[in-house]
PASEBA-1860 file (N, C-alpha, C; in nm, 3 decimals):
! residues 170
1> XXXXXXXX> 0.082/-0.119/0.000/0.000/0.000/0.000/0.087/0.126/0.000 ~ 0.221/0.123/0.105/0.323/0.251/0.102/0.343/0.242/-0.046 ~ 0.389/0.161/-0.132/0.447/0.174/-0.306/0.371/0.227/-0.344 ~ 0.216/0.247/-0.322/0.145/0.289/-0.402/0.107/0.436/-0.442 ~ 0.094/0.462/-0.255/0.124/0.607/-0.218/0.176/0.678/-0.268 ~ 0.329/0.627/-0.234/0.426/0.678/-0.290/0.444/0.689/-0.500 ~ 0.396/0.584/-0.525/0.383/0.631/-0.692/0.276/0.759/-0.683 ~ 0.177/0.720/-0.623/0.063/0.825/-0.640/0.129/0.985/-0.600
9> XXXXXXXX> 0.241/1.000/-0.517/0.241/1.122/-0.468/0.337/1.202/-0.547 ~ 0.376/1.107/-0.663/0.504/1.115/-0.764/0.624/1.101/-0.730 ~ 0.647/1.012/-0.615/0.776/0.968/-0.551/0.871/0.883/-0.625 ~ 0.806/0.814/-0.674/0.868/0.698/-0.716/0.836/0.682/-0.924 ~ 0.871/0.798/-0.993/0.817/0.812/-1.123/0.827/0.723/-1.244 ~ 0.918/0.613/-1.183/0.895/0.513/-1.314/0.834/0.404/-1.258 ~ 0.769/0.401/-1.142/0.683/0.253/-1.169/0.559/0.253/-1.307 ~ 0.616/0.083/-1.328/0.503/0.064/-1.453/0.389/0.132/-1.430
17> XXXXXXXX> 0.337/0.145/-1.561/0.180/0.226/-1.509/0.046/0.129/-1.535 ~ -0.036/0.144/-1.484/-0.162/0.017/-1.475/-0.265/0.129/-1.425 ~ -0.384/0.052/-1.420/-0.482/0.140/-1.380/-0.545/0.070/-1.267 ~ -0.667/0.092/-1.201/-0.696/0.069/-1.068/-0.805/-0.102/-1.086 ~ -0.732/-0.176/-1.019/-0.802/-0.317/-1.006/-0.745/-0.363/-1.082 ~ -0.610/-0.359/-1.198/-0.567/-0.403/-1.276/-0.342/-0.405/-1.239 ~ -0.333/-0.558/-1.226/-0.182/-0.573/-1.194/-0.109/-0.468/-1.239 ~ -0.029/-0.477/-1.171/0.086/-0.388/-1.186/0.212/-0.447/-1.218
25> XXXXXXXX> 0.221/-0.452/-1.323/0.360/-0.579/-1.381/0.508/-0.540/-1.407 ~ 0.587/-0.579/-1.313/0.729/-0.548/-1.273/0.822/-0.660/-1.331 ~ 0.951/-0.628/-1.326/0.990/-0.764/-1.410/1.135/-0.740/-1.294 ~ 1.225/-0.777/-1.327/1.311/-0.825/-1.226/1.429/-0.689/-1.191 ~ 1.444/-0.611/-1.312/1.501/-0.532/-1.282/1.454/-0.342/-1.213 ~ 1.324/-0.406/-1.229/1.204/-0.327/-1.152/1.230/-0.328/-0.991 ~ 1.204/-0.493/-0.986/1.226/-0.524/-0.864/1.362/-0.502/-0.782 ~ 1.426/-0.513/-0.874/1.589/-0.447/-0.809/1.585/-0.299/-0.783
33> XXXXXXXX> 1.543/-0.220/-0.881/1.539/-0.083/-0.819/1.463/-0.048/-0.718 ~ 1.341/-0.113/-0.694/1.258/-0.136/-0.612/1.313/-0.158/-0.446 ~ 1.410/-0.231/-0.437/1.482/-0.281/-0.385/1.583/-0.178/-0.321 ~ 1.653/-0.098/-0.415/1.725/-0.022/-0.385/1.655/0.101/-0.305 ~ 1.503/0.110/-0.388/1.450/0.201/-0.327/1.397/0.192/-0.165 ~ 1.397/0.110/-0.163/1.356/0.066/0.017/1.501/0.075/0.083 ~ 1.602/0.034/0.062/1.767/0.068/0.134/1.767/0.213/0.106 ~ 1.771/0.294/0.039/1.769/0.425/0.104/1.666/0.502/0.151
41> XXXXXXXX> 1.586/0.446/0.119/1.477/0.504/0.293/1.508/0.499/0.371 ~ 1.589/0.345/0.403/1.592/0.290/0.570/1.730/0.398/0.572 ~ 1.792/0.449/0.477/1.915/0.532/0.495/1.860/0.633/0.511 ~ 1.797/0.677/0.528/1.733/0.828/0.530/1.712/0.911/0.463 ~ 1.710/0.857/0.319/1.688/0.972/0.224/1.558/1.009/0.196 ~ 1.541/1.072/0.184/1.363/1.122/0.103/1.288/1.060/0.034 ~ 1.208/1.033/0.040/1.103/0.946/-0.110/1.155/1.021/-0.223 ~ 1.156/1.118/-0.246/1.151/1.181/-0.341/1.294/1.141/-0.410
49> XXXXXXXX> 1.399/1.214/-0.341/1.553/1.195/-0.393/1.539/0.990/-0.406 ~ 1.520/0.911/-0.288/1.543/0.807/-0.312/1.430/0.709/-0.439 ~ 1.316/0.768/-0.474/1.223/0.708/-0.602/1.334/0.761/-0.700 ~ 1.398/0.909/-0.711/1.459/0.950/-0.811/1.578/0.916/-0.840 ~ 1.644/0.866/-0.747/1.772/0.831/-0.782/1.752/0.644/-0.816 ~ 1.609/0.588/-0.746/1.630/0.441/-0.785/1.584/0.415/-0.919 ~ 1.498/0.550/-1.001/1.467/0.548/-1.087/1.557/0.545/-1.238 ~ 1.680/0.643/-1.168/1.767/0.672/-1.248/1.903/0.570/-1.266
57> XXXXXXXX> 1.867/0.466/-1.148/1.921/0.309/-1.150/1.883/0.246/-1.262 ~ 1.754/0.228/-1.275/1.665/0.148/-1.359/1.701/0.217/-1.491 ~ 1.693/0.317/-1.524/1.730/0.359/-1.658/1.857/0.284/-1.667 ~ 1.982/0.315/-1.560/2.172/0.298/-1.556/2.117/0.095/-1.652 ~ 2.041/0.064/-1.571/2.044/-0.120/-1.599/1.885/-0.114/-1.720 ~ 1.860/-0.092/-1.795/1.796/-0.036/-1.897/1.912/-0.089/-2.017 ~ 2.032/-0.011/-1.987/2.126/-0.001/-2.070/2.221/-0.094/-2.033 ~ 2.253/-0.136/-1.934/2.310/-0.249/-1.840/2.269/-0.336/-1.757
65> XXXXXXXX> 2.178/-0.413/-1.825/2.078/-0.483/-1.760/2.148/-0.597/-1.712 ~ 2.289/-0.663/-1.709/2.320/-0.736/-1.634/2.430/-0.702/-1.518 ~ 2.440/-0.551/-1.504/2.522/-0.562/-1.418/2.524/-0.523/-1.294 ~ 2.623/-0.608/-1.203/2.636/-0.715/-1.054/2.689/-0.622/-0.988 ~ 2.741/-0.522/-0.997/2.803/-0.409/-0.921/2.824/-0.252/-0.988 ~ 2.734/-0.168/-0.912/2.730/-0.073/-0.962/2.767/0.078/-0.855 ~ 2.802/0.168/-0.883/2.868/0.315/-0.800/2.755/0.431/-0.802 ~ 2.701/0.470/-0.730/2.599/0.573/-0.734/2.684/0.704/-0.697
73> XXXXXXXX> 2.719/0.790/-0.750/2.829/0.893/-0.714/2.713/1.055/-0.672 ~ 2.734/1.081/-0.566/2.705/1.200/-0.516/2.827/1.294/-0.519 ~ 2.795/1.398/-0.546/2.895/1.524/-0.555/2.841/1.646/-0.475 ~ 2.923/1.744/-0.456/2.920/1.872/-0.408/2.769/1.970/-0.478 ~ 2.704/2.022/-0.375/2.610/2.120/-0.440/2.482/1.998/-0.490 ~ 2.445/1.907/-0.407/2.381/1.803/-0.490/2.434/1.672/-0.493 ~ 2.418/1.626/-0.644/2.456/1.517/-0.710/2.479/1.549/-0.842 ~ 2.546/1.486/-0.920/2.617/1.476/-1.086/2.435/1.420/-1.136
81> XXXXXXXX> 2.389/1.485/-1.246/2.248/1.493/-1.253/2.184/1.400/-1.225 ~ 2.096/1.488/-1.122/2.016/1.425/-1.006/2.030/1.376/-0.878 ~ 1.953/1.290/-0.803/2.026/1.246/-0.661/2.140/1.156/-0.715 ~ 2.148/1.097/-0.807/2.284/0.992/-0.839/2.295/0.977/-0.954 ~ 2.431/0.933/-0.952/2.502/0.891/-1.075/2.544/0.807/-1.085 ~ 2.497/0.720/-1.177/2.507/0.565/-1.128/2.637/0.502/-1.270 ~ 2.729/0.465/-1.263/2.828/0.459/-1.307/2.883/0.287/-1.220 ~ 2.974/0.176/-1.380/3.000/0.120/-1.335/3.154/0.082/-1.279
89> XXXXXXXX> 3.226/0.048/-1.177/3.309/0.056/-1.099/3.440/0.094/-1.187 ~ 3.466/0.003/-1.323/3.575/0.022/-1.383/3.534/0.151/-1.456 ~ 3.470/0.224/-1.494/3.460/0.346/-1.551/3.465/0.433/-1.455 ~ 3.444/0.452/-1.331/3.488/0.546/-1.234/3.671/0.498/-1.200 ~ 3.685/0.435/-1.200/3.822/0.389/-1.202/3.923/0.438/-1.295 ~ 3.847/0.441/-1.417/3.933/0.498/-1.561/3.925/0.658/-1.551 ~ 3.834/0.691/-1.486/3.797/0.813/-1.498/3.874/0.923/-1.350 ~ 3.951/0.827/-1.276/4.086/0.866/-1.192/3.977/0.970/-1.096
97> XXXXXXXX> 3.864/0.890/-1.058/3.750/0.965/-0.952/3.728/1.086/-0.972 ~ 3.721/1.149/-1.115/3.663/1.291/-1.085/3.543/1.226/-1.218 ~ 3.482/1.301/-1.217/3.331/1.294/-1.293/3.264/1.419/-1.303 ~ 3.274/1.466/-1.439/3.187/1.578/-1.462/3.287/1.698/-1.355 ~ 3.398/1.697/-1.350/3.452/1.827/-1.315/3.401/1.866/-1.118 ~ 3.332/1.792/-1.074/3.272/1.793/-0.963/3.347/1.744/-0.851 ~ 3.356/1.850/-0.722/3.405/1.715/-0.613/3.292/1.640/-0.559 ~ 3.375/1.514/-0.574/3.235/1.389/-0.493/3.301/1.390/-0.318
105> XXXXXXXX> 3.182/1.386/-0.321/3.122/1.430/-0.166/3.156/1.247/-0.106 ~ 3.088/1.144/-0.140/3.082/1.025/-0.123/3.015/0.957/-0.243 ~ 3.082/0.784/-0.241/3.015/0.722/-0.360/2.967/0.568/-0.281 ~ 2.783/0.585/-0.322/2.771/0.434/-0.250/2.796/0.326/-0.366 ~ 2.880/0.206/-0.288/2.849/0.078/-0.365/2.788/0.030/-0.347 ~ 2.733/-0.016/-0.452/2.614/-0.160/-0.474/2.654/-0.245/-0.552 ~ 2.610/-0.369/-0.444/2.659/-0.464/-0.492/2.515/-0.526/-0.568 ~ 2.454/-0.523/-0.671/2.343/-0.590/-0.695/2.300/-0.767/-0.718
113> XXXXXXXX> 2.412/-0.805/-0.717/2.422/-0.927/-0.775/2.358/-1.018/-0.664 ~ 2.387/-0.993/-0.501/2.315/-1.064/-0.405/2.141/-1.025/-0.394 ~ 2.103/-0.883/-0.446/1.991/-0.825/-0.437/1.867/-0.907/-0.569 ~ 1.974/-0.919/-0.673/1.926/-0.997/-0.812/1.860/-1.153/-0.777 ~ 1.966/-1.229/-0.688/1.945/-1.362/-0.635/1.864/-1.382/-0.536 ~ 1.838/-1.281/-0.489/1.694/-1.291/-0.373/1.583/-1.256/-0.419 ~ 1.563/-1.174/-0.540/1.454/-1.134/-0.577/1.414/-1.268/-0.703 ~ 1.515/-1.302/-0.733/1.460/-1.439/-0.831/1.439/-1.567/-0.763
121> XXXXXXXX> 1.503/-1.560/-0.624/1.487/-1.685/-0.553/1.354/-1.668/-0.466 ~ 1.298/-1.537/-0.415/1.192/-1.525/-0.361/1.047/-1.558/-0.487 ~ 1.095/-1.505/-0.638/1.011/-1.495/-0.744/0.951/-1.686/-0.742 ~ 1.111/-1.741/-0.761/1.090/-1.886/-0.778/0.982/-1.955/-0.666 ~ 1.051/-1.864/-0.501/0.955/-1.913/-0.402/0.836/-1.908/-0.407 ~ 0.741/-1.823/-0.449/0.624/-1.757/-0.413/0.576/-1.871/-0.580 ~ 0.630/-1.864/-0.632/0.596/-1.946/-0.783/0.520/-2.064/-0.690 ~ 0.640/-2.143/-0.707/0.586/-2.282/-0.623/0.488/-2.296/-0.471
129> XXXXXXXX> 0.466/-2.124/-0.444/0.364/-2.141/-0.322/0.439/-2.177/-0.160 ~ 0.567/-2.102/-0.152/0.661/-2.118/-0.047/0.674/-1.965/0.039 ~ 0.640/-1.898/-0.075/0.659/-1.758/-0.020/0.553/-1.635/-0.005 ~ 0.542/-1.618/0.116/0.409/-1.470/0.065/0.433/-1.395/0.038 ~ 0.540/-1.336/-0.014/0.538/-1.181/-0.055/0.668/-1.207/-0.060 ~ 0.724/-1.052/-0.168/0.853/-1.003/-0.209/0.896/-0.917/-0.144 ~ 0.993/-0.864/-0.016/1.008/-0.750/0.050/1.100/-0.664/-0.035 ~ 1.113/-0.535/-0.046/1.226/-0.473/-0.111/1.322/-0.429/-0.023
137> XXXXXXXX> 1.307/-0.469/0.112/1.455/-0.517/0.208/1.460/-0.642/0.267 ~ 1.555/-0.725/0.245/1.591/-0.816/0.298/1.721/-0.871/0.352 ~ 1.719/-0.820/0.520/1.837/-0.856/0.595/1.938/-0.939/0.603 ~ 1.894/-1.072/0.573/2.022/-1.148/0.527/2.057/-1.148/0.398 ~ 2.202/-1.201/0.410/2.252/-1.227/0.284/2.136/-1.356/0.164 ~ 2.179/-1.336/0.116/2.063/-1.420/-0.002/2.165/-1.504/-0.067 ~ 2.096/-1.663/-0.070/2.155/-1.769/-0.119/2.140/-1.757/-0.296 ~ 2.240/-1.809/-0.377/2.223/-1.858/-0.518/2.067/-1.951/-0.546
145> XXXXXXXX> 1.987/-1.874/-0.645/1.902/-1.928/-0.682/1.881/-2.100/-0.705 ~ 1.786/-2.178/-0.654/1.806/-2.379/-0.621/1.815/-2.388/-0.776 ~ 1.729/-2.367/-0.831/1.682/-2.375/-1.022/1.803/-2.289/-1.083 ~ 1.927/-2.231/-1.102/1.924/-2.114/-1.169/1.896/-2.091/-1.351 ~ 1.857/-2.236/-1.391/1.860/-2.237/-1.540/1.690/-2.168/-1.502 ~ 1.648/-2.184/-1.448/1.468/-2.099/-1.429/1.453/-1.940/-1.422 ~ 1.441/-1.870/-1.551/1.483/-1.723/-1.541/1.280/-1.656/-1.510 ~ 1.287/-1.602/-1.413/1.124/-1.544/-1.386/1.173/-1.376/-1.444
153> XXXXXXXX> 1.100/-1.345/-1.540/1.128/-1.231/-1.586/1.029/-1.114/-1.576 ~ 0.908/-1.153/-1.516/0.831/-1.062/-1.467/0.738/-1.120/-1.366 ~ 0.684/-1.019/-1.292/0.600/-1.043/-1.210/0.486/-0.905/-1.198 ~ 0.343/-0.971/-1.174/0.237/-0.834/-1.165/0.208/-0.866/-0.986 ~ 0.244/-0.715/-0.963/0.187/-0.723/-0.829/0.045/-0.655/-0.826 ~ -0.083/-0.684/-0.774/-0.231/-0.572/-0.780/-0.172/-0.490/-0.751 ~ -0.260/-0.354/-0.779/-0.243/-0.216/-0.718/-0.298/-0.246/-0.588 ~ -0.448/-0.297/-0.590/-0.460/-0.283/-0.429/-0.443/-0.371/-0.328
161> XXXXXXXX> -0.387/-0.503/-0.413/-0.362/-0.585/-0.328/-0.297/-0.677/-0.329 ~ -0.174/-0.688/-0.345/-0.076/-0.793/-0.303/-0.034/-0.964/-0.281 ~ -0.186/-0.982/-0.268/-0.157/-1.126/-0.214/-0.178/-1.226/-0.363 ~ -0.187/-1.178/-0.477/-0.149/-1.268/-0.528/-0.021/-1.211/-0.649 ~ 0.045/-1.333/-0.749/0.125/-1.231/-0.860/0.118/-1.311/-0.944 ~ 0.147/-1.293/-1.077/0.164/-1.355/-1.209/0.295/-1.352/-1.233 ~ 0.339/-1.421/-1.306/0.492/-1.482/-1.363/0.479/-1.511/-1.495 ~ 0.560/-1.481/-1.533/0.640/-1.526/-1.718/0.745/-1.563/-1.719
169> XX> 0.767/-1.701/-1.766/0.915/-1.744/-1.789/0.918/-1.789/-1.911 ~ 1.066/-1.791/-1.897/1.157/-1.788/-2.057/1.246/-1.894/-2.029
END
């Protein structure tokens, strides 16, 4: 119900769009930003900066949709456009840590690759009727998917209600 809010209040501006009584269909790298977007809440950032910067994740893996480790770079006066700049480790590396002429203030790492394996291993769970729900934080470390040749590439969550989801595999 908070995701929803929060799309509704324009927090969070790229969730898929659906209309009311009708799923809301996310696919895995949804769910990763999704994901990200709940760790910086619990960090304290804003709905706003944190929908916008997990948004601007989802575009970064749009274009890099498989990659396992990624640098969100904050700078002075802000961030390098927007709350982050999401850049991957060896290109901030080549780039001898300056970016866009800016001093960076701090750069978080993410590691996505454990975040990827919980969200496909929870997808697989809830498939087979093991799991109730997908959290977009989850405290422990996350095991390698049991299936991994089993790729779940989307999932519809309701707008108003949660308790059930649809799956597509490939």
């Amino acid at each position: 119900q908070r995701l929803n809010e929060a799309i509704a209040a324009g927090f969070y501006p790229c969730a898929p769009e659906t209309v009311a009584g009708r799923a809301r269909s996310f696919g895995v790298n949804d769910l990763l930003a999704l994901r990200v977007y709940g760790h910086l809440l619990l960090d304290g950032v804003t709905p706003r900066h944190a929908g916008h910067s997990a948004c601007q994740l989802l575009g970064f893996l749009e274009e890099f949709p498989d990659t396992d480790h990624v640098l969100e770079i904050v700078a002075d006066f802000g961030t390098i456009r927007g709350p982050g700049k999401w850049i991957r480790p060896e290109t901030f590396a080549q780039a001898g840590g300056v970016i866009s002429d800016r001093a960076i203030i701090y750069v978080r790492d993410w590691y996505l690759l454990p975040m990827r394996e919980a969200i496909l291993r929870r997808l697989w769970e809830r498939k087979r009727g093991r799991s109730p729900a997908i959290p977009c934080h989850e405290g422990r470390r996350s095991k390698p998917a049991k299936n991994p040749t089993a790729r779940v590439t989307a999932v519809s969550v309701p707008v108003a209600d949660r308790s059930t989801a649809e799956f597509r595999r490939t």
